[in-house]
Each structure stands twice: as structure tokens, then as C-alpha cells.
C-alpha positions in Angstrom: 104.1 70.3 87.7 106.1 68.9 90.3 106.5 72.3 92.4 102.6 73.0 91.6 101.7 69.4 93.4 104.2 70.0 96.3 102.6 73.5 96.8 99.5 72.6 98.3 97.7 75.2 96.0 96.6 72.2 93.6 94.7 70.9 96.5 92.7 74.4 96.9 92.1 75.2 93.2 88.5 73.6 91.4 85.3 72.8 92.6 84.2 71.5 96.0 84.0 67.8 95.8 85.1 68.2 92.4 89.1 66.9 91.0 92.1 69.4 92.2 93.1 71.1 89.0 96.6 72.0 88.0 96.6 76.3 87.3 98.7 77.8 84.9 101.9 78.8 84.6 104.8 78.4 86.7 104.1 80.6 90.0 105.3 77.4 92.2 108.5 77.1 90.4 109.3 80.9 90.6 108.1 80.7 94.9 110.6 77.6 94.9 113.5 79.7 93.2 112.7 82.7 95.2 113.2 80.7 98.2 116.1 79.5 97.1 117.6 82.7 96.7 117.0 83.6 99.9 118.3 80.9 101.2 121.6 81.1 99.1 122.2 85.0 100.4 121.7 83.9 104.1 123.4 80.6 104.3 126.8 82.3 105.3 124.7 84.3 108.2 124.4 82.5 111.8 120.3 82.9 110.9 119.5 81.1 107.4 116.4 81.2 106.3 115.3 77.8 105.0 111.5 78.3 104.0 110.0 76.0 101.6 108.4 78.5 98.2 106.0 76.9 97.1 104.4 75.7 100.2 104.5 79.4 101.4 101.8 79.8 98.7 98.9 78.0 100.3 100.2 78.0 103.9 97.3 80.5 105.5 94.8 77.1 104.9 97.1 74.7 106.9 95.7 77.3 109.6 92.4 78.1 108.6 91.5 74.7 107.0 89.6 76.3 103.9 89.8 74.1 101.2 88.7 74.8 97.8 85.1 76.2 96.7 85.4 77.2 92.7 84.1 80.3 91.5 84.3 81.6 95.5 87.9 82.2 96.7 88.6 79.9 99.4 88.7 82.1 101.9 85.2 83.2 100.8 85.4 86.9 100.6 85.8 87.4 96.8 84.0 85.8 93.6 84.3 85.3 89.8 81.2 86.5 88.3 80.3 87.1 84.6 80.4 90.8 82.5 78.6 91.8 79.7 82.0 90.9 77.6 83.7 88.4 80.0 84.5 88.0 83.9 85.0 89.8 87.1 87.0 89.3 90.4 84.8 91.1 92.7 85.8 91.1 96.9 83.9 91.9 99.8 86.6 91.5 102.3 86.1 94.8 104.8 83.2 95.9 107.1 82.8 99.2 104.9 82.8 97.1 101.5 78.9 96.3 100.7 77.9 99.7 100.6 80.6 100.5 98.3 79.5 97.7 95.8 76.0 99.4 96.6 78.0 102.6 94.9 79.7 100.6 92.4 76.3 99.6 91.1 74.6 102.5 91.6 71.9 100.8 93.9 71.1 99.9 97.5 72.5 96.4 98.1 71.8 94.2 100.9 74.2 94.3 103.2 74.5 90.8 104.7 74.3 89.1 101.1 75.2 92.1 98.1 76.2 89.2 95.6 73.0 88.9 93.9 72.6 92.9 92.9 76.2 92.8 91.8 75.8 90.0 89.9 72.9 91.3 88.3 74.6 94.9 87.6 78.0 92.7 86.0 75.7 91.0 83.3 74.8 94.4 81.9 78.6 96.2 82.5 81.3 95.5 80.2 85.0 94.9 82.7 86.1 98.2 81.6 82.8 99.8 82.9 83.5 97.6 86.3 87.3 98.4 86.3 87.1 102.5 85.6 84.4 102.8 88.4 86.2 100.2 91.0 89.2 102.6 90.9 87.2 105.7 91.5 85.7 103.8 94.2 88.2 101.9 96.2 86.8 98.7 95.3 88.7 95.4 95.3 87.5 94.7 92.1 88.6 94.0 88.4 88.0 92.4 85.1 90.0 89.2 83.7 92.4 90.3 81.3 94.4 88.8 78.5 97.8 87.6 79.5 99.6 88.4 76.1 101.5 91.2 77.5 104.1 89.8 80.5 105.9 91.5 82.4 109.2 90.7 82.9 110.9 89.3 86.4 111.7 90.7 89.3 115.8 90.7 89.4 117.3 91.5 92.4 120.4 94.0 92.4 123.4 92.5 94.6 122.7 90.4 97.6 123.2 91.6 100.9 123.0 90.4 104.9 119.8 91.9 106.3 121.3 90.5 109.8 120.9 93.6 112.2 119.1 96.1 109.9 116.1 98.0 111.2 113.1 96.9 109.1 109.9 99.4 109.4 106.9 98.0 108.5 103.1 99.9 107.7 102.3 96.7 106.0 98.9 94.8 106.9 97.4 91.4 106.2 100.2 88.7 104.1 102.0 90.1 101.1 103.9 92.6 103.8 104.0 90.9 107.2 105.3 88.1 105.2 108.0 90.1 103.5 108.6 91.5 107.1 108.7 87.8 108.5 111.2 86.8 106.2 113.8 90.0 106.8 113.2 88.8 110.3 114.2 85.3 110.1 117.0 86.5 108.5 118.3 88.6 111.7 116.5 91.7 111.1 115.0 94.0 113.7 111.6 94.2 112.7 109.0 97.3 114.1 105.5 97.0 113.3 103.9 100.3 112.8 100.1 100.6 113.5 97.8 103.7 114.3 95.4 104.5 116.7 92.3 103.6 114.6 93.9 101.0 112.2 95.7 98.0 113.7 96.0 95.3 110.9 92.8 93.8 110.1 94.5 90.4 110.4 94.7 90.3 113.8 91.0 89.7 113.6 91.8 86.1 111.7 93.3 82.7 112.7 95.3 83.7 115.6 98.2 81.0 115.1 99.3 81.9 111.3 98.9 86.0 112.7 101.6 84.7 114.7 103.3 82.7 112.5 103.9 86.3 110.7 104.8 88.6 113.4 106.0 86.0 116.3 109.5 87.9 117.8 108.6 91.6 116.2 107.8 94.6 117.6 104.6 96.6 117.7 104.9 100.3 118.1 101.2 102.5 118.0 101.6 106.3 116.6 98.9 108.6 115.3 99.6 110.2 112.2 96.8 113.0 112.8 98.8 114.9 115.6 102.3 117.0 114.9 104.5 114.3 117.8 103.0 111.3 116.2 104.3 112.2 112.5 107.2 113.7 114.0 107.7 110.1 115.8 107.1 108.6 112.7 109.7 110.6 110.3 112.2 109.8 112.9 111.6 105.8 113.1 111.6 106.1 109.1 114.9 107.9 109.3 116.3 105.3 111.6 115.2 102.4 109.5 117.6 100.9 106.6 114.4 99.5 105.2 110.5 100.0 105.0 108.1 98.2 104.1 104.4 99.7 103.0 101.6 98.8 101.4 99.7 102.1 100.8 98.5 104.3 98.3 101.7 107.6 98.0 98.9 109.8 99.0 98.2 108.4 102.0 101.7 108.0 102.6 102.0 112.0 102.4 99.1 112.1 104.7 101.6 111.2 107.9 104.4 113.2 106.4 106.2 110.3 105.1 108.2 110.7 101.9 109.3 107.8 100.1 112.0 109.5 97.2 113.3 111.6 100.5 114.2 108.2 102.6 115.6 106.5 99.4 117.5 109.7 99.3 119.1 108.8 102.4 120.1 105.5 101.6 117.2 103.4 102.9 115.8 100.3 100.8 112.0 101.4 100.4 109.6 98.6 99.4 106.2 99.3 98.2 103.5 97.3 98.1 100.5 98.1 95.1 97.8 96.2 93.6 98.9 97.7 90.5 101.8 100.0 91.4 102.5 103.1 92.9 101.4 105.1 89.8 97.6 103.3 90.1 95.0 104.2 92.4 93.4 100.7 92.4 92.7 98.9 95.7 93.2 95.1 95.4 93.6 92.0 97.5 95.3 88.4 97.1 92.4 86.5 95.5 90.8 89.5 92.8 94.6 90.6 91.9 95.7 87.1 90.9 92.2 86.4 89.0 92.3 89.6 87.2 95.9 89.1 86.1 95.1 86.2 84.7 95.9 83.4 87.3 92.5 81.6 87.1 92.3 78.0 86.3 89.0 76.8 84.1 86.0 74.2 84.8 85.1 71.9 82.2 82.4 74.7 80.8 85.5 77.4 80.7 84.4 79.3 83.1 87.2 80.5 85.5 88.0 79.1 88.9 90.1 80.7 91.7 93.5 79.4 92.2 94.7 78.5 95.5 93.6 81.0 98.8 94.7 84.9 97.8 97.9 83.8 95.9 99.2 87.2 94.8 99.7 88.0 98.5 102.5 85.2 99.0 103.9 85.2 96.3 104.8 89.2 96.3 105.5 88.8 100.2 108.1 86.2 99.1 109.1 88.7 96.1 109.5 91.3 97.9 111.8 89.6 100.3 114.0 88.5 97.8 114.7 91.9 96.9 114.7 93.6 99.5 117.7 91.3 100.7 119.4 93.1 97.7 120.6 96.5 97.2 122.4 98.4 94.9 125.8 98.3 94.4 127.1 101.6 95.5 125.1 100.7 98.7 122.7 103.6 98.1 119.2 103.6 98.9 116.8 101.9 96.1 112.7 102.2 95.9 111.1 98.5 94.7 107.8 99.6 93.6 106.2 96.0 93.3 102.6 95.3 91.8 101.4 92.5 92.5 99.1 92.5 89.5 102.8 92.3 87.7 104.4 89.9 90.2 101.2 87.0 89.1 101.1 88.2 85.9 105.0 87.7 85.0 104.4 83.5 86.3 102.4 83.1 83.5 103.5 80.8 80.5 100.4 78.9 79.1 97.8 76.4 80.3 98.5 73.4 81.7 98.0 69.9 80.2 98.1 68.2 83.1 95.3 66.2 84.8 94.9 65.0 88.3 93.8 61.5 88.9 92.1 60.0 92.0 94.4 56.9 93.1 94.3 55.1 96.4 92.2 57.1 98.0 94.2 60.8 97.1 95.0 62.7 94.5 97.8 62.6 92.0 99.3 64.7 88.7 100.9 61.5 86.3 103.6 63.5 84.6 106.3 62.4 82.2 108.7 62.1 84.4 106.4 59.7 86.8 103.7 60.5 89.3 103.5 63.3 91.8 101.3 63.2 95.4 98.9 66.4 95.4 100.3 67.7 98.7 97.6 69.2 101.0 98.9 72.6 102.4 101.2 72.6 105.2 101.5 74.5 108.1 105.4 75.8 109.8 105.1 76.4 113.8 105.3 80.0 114.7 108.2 81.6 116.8 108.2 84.3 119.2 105.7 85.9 121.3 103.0 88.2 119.4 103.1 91.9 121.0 99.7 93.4 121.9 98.9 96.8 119.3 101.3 99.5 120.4 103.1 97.3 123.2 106.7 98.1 122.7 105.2 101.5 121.4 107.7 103.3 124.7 110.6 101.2 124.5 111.1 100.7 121.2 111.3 104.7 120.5 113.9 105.4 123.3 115.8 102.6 122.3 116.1 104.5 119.2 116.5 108.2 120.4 113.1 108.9 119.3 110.7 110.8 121.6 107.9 109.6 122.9 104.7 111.7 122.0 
């Protein structure tokens, strides 16, 4: 309870105006002892990283200043809505995504508000009708499901210095940049990989935590749909001890890029899914963690987001962990992470805990005493941003790669 109030994410979970509400399970306390680890395999380096977990897991709203909004995520792009048989995570985060709800539901939606045909379309859908044709779709979407099943933890293999590695990373948006971030507080060379027509959509948001992620990295442009550009790309791969990527293995194929091929060769490859690499579901931090069960519940019991697009900090921190690992033998290892799996292994029950409005803030009155609901909290970036493709020239010759 005491991670979960130090988080921030109590703060950005329930109803606008309405009491904080503790969520379930214990993804603070795994954040805190993922941290931890971290810290423990880089204390001996001249760059430790000493990152607090659990405040990693709301830290995007110290920037923004989003606060919480219920059964809208707090960022506002995705919403719990009911089924025929239960609820939905449904998101509408990209410029291309209301006329694929319009698909989803058969129909013509409006495009500057599609929430009320969707809505209307989930009453009369079962979540199995809404997850089968989200998939087929490439819609961030997905039914609630029971938690019964859990998957295991994440357990890194032996820990090693990341201090002077080449890190590659395709990644976009948090769960990857912030894996990439991470590696490069802990001394790793870090090489942001964008293409002509797709720089990461996050640029386009809160300038200051875009730079909180990718301060001090480089940012190299290539275009996968000419022969030099994916022959400039298999090279940087081959050069890298680890990449990072956040893509569907088809499109990875699409720029020549072979992930078992690289592992082959010794490099740590860590992958990135809404479901893992053997799904073809599209997901984003705020439907993933709903649909995998990380909702809290208003007084009705119907579900509430918790905190602002959790799954993608908490992976991003996960995947850090373990990509600071390797296996013994020092070959190269593939960590095909969902994050569906990473929420979905946190979970261990309800909450009993209430928060209660003393002084003027909020509290969580525990056994052990009474804990301050921490509002989130914001670290001060480091290192200049590059523009897209800036160190595009240099950073290739510096590796004997040529420039197309």
C-alpha cells in the first residue's frame, strides 16, 4: 500500500472530483523491486542508475498535468465502455483510428466524436465479438478478462554492465524509449532509429518528458523501402549488442530485419508486444493494462482506469531489467515481453484499502500507520534532444556503415 501511495498512480486512479482509489495488486511494489535491481547491477559502474519504480509509473502526468477522469484514461484517448457480456478498453489514440472503429463497427462514425456509435455497437457485441474483430483490424482495443490465470515473472538471467554497449532502438512512444533511457543511463550508446514517414508519434506530445526519454541519444533516419536504407539498417543491427522493438515480426521482415538471425549472433533482442510476438493484436498503455485486468472499481462496480497508460512503464522498466541481463554463456537471448503478461503477472487480489481526506489531502490509513497519496513527480531531463535523422551521417561512419 505503501509503494502504491508513493507512486503517484493512486492520485490518477477514480473519478474526477471523486476520492483517489487504491488499484489492485502489487504493480508498485514489483516497479520498486525492478528498480532496485537495476540499481544493484549498476552500483559498481561509474554511471548508477538510481530511478525511483514506482514513481516511474505515473511520471508522464508530472509533465502533462492530467489528473484522473474515471472511465476515460487520463490522458483521454481511450475508454471503458460496456459489452453485451461485460466491458471494453477501446482507444482512439492515432489520426487513422476513427475510421477504423468506423470498420470495427461496421458503420460510418463521426470522426471528431466516434464514442457514441461505438458505444452503441459494444452494448449489442459480446468482448469476444470486439476482441476477434479488433485483431483483424489493428484496433487498440479489447475486452476485460478474468485474472485467474497469471503469468509468472519476468526473471532476469545473469546481470551484466550495459556500460559501452550499442543499444538500437525502433521503439516509439514510453514502454521502449523508456527501456532505451534506462540502458542509457546506465552508459549505453543509445541510436534511435526512425524512417522517413514515421518518426515517433511522441514527439508530437509534451516536449519536456519526450526529452526526459531521449535527452543524450542519437537519432539516425533510414528508409526501409529502398535496397541502401535496409542494407544500412542490417548493418547498424549487426553492430548493435542490443535492440530494442516494438513491432509486429512481419513488419520487422518488411526492412529485412531478422530477429532469431541477430540473436544468432549474440545480440540481446528485446521485443516489445501487446500480447507477444506470436499475437497480431495492436495495444497501447491504457486498453492493455484494462484488459489485463488492472482496472480499479467505482462504488456501482463498474471499472475505472488505473493511473495514465500503466502497462507502458511498467514493461519499459521490465524490459530494462532484463535486458541488463544475459545469459550465461554470454550468447545472444530474444526477451519476447507482452505487456498484457507483464500487468497481468502484478495481479494478486483487490485491495481493502480506502483513502481518506485529511488536512486538506489525501491519505491510505494502513496497519502499519498512515501513508501521504503522493501526486506524481516529475525527474529533470538530461541531454540535448536530436532533431529526426540528425546524427543520421555521423553516426553511420562512426560505425563503418555506409551512408545511403
Amino acid at each position: 500500500m505503501r509503494d502504491w501511495a508513493d507512486s503517484g498512480v493512486v492520485a490518477l486512479t477514480g473519478r474526477h472530483g471523486g476520492p483517489p482509489i487504491v488499484p489492485p495488486g502489487r504493480a508498485a511494489t514489483v516497479a520498486r523491486e525492478r528498480a532496485s535491481w537495476i540499481a544493484e547491477v549498476t552500483e559498481l559502474s561509474s554511471d548508477p542508475v538510481l530511478v525511483d519504480g514506482p514513481r516511474l509509473l505515473s511520471e508522464r502526468a508530472a509533465f502533462t498535468g492530467h489528473s484522473r477522469r474515471g472511465d476515460i484514461s487520463v490522458g483521454g484517448s481511450c475508454r471503458l465502455l460496456p459489452t453485451s457480456d461485460g466491458w471494453a478498453a477501446v482507444s482512439c489514440a492515432r489520426p487513422d483510428d476513427p475510421s477504423l472503429l468506423g470498420a470495427l463497427i461496421s458503420r460510418a462514425v463521426d470522426e471528431s466524436d466516434p464514442w457514441p456509435a461505438v458505444a452503441e455497437w459494444l452494448k449489442t457485441h459480446t468482448g469476444s465479438e470486439l476482441d476477434e474483430r479488433a485483431e483483424l483490424l489493428g484496433v487498440a482495443a479489447g475486452s476485460l478478462r478474468s485474472t485467474d490465470t497469471i503469468p509468472g515473472p519476468l526473471v532476469p538471467l545473469v546481470p551484466r554492465s550495459v556500460q559501452g554497449l550499442l543499444v538500437v532502438d525502433f521503439s516509439a512512444l514510453w514502454a521502449g524509449p523508456l527501456c532505451a533511457h534506462l540502458l542509457g543511463l546506465a552508459g549505453a550508446r543509445v541510436v534511435k532509429v526512425e524512417t522517413p514517414t514515421r518518426a515517433d508519434g511522441a514527439r508530437r506530445g509534451n516536449a519536456d518528458f519526450y526529452a526526459l526519454l531521449h535527452g543524450g541519444h542519437e537519432a539516425v533516419v533510414l528508409d526501409p523501402d529502398t535496397a541502401e536504407g535496409r542494407r544500412s539498417l542490417a548493418l547498424l543491427v549487426e553492430a548493435a549488442d542490443i535492440v530494442i522493438e516494438a513491432s509486429r515480426p512481419r513488419a520487422l521482415r518488411r526492412f529485412g530485419l531478422d530477429a532469431d538471425e541477430a540473436v544468432a549472433r549474440g545480440t540481446t533482442w528485446v521485443s516489445i508486444t501487446a500480447a507477444g510476438r506470436g499475437s497480431d493484436r495492436i495495444g497501447f498503455g491504457d486498453d492493455l493494462a484494462a484488459s489485463a485486468g488492472l482496472v480499479s472499481h467505482d462504488t456501482d462496480g463498474s471499472p475505472l482506469f488505473v493511473g495514465d497508460a500503466i502497462a507502458d512503464p511498467l514493461t519499459g522498466l521490465t524490459a530494462a531489467a532484463l535486458a541488463m541481463s544475459a545469459p550465461a554463456d554470454g550468447s545472444g537471448y530474444l526477451w519476447d515481453i507482452s505487456m498484457s503478461a507483464v500487468v497481468a503477472a502484478t495481479l494478486t487480489g483487490e485491495s481493502e484499502v480506502q483513502s481518506e481526506r485529511r488536512s486538506g489531502h489525501w491519505v491510505l490509513v494502513t496497519d502499519s500507520g498512515v501513508a501521504d497519496v503522493a501526486h506524481p513527480h516529475r525527474r529533470t531531463p538530461r541531454g540535448r534532444v536530436a532533431d529526426v535523422g540528425e546524427n543520421t551521417v555521423d553516426t553511420l561512419r562512426s560505425l563503418g556503415i555506409p551512408v545511403p
